[in-house]
C-alpha positions as CSV (number, residue, x, y, z in Angstrom):
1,X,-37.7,-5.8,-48.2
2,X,-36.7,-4.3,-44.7
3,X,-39.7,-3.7,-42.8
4,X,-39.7,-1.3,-39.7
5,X,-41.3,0.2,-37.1
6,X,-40.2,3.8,-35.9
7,X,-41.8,7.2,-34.2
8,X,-40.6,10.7,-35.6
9,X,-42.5,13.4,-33.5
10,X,-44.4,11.4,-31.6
11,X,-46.2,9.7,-34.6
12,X,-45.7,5.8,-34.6
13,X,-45.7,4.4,-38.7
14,X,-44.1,1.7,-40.4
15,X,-42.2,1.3,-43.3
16,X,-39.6,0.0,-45.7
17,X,-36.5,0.5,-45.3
18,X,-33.8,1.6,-48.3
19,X,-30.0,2.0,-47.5
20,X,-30.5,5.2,-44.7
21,X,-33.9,6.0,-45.7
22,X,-37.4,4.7,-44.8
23,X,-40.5,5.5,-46.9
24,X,-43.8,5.4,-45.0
25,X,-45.8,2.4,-46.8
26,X,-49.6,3.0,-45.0
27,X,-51.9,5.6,-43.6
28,X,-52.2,9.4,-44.5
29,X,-48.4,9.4,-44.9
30,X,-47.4,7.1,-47.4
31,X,-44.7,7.6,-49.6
32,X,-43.3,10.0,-47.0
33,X,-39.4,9.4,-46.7
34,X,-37.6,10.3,-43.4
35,X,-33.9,10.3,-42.9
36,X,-33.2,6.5,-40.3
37,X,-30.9,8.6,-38.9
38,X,-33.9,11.3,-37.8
39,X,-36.7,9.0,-36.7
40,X,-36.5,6.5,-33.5
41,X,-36.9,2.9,-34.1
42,X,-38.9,0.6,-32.7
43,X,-39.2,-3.3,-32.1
44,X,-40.1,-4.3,-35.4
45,X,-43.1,-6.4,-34.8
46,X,-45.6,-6.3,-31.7
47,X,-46.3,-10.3,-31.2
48,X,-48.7,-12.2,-28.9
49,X,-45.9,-14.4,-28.0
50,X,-42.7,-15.0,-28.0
51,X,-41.7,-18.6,-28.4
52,X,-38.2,-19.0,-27.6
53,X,-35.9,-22.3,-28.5
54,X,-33.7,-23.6,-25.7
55,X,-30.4,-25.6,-26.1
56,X,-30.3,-25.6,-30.1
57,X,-27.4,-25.4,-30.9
58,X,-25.2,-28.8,-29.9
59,X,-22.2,-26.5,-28.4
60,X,-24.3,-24.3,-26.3
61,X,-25.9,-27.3,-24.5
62,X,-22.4,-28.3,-24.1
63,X,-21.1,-25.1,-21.8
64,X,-24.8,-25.9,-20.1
65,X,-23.5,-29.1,-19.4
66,X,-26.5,-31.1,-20.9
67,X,-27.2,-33.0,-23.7
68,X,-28.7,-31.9,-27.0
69,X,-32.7,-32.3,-26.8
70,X,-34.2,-35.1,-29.0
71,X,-37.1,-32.7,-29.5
72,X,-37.2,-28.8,-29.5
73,X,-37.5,-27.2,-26.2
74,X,-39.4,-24.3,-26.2
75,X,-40.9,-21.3,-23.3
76,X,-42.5,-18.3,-24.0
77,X,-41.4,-14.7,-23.2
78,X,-44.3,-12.3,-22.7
79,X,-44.7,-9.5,-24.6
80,X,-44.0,-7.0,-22.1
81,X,-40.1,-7.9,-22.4
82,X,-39.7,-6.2,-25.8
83,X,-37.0,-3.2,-26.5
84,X,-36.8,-1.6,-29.5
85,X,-33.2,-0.7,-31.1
86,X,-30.8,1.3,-29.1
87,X,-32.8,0.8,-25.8
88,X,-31.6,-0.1,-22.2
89,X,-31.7,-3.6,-21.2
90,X,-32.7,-3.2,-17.4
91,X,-30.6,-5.3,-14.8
92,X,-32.7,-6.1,-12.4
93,X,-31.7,-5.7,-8.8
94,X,-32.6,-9.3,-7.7
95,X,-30.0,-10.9,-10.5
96,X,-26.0,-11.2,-10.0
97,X,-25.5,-12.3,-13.6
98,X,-27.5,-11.0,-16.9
99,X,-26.4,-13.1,-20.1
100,X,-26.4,-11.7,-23.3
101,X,-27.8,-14.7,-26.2
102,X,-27.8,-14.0,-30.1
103,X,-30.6,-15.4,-32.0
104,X,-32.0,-15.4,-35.5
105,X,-36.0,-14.6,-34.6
106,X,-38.3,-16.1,-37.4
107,X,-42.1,-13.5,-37.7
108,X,-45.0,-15.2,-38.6
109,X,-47.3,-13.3,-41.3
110,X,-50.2,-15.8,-41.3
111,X,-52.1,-18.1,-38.8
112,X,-50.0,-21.3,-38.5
113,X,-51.6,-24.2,-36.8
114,X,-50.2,-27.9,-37.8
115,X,-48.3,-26.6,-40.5
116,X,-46.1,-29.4,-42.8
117,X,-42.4,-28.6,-42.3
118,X,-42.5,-28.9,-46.1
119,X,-44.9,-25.4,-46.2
120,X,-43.9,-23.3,-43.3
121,X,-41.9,-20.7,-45.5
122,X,-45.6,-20.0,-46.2
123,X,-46.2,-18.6,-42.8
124,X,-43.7,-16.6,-42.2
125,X,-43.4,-13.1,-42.9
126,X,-39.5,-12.8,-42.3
127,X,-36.6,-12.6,-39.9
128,X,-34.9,-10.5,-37.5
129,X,-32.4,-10.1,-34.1
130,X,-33.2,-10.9,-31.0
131,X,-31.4,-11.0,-27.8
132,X,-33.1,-13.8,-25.4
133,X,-31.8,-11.8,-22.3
134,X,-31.5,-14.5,-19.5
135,X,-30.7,-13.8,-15.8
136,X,-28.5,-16.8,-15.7
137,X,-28.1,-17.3,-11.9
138,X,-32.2,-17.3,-11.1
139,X,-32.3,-19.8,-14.2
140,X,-30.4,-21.8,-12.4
141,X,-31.8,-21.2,-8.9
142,X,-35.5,-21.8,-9.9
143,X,-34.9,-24.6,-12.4
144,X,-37.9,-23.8,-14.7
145,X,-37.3,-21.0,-16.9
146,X,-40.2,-18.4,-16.5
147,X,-38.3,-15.4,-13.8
148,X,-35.1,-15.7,-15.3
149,X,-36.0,-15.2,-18.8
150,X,-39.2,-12.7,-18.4
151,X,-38.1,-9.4,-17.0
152,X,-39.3,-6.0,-18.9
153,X,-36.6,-5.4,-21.6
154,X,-35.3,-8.7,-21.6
155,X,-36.4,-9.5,-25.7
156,X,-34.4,-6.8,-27.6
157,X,-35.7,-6.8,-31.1
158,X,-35.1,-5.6,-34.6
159,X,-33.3,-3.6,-36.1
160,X,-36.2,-4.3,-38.8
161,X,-37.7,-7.5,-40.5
162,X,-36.0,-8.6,-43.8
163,X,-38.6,-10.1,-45.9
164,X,-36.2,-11.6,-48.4
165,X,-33.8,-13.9,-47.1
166,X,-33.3,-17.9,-46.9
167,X,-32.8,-18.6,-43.1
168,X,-30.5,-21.7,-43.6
169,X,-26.4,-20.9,-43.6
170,X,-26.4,-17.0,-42.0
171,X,-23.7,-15.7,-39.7
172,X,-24.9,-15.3,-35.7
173,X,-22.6,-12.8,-33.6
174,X,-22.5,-11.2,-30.8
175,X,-20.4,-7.9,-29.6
176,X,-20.0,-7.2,-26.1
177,X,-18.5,-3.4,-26.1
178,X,-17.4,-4.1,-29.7
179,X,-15.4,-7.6,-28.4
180,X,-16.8,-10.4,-30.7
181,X,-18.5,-13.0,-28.2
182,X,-20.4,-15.2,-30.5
183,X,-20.1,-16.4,-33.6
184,X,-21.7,-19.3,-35.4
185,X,-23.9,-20.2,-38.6
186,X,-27.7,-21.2,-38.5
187,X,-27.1,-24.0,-40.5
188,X,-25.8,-25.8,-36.7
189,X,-29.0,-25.1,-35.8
190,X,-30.5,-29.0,-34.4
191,X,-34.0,-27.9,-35.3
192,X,-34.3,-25.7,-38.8
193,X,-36.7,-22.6,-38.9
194,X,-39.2,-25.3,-40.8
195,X,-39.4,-27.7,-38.4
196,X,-39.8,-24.9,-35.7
197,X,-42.8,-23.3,-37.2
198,X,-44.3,-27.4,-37.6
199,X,-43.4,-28.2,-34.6
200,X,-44.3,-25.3,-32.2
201,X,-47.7,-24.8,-34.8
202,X,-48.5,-28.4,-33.6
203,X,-49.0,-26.9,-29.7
204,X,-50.3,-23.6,-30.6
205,X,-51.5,-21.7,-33.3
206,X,-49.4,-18.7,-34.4
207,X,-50.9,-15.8,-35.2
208,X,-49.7,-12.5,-37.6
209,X,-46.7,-11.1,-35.4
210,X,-46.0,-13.6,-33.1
211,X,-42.2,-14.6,-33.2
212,X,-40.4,-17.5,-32.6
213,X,-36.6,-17.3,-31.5
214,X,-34.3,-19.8,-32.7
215,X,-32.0,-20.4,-30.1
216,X,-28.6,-19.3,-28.9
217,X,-25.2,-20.7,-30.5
218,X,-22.2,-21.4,-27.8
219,X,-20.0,-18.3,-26.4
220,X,-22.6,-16.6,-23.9
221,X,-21.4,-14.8,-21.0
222,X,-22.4,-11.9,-18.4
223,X,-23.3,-8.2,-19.2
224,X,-23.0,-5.6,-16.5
225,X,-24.3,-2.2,-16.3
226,X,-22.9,0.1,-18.5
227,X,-21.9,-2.6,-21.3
228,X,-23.0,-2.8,-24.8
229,X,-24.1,-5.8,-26.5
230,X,-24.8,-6.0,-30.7
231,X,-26.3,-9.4,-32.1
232,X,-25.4,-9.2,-35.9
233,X,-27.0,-11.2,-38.6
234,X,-26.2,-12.1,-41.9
235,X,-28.6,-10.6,-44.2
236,X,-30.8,-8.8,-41.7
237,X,-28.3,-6.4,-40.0
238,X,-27.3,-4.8,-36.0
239,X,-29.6,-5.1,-33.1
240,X,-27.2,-2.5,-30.2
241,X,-28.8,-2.2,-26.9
242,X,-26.8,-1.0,-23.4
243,X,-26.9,-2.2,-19.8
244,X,-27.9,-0.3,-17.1
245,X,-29.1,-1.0,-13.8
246,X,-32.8,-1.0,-13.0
């Protein structure tokens, strides 16, 4: 199942989605179907916290020029950096270079705390996109990760949740105005979804919503305003958001 979020007329609901239609699924207007090409959608999921995964993927530490981690490396991205599908990524006026960086994002459905990497498929409500916009040149400037990865609109999200899916082999791409700019398969992942969910679970307890992104594969690069970026995934579908300057 496809779960989204969305407004039509003002009205926020949620809902599964079915080829180009969504049917309502609670309140006073379940069962309603709208048209997905007449409602607006919206991230998918309205998490505590975004945990994010740094350096998982062996070839992206690489271009870093660092090694892979012997353990995962994980910050967090407050949940004020959210965009829903088809909204503006904001370049803010302090940064010279804005990255664009594909990732499978994993939902959590059910409080997680020391979970077995044997039963973390038990805690998870399902998968989406996620962009982890970075402002590469204050990364590097500040050393610690917090600025540079924490600006409003910097955690595109969506298009919806898919439910039904095994995380392990799927496609990762990303489009810069329609260019392909990434491309790699979550089975190069160094830390699996599992192990994630034990591992981060082991330092924090995840609650309903929260999300936990995966990591980047190699190939990221600048966005300026004006551009387009699309992080495709196998399974789940397009997350398309533009650039534009703050």
């Amino acid at each position: 199942m496809k779960i989204a979020r969305f407004t039509h007329d003002g009205t926020v609901y949620s809902g599964a989605v079915d080829g180009e239609k969504i049917r309502v699924f609670q309140g006073v207007c379940e069962g309603r179907v709208f048209s997905l090409e007449d409602v607006s959608l919206l991230p998918p999921v309205v998490p505590q916290k975004i945990v994010c995964v740094g350096l998982n993927y062996s070839d992206h530490a690489a271009e870093m020029g660092l090694s892979a981690p012997q353990e995962p490396v994980i910050f967090i991205k407050p949940a004020s950096t959210l965009l829903g599908p088809g909204g503006t990524i904001l370049y803010p006026s302090v940064s010279e270079r804005v990255d664009y960086e594909a990732e499978l994002a994993v939902v959590i459905g059910s409080p997680a705390h020391n979970v077995e990497a044997r039963s973390a498929r038990d805690y998870i409500m399902g998968f989406t996109c996620l962009n982890d916009v970075t402002a590469r040149d204050l990364q590097k400037r500040d050393v610690q990760w917090t600025r540079s990865k924490s600006f409003d609109t910097f955690a595109p999200i969506g298009p919806w949740i898919e439910t039904e899916l095994d995380p392990d082999d799927l496609f990762v791409k990303a489009y810069l105005n329609g260019e392909l700019k990434q491309s790699s398969r979550t089975g190069k992942l160094i830390f699996g979804v599992n192990e994630l969910v034990s591992f981060i679970s082991g330092i924090m307890t995840l609650l309903p919503g929260d999300v936990i992104s995966t990591g980047t594969p190699g190939g990221i690069g600048p966005m300026m305003p004006g551009d387009e970026v699309t992080v495709e995934i196998e399974g789940i579908g397009k997350l398309t958001n533009r650039v534009e300057k703050e």
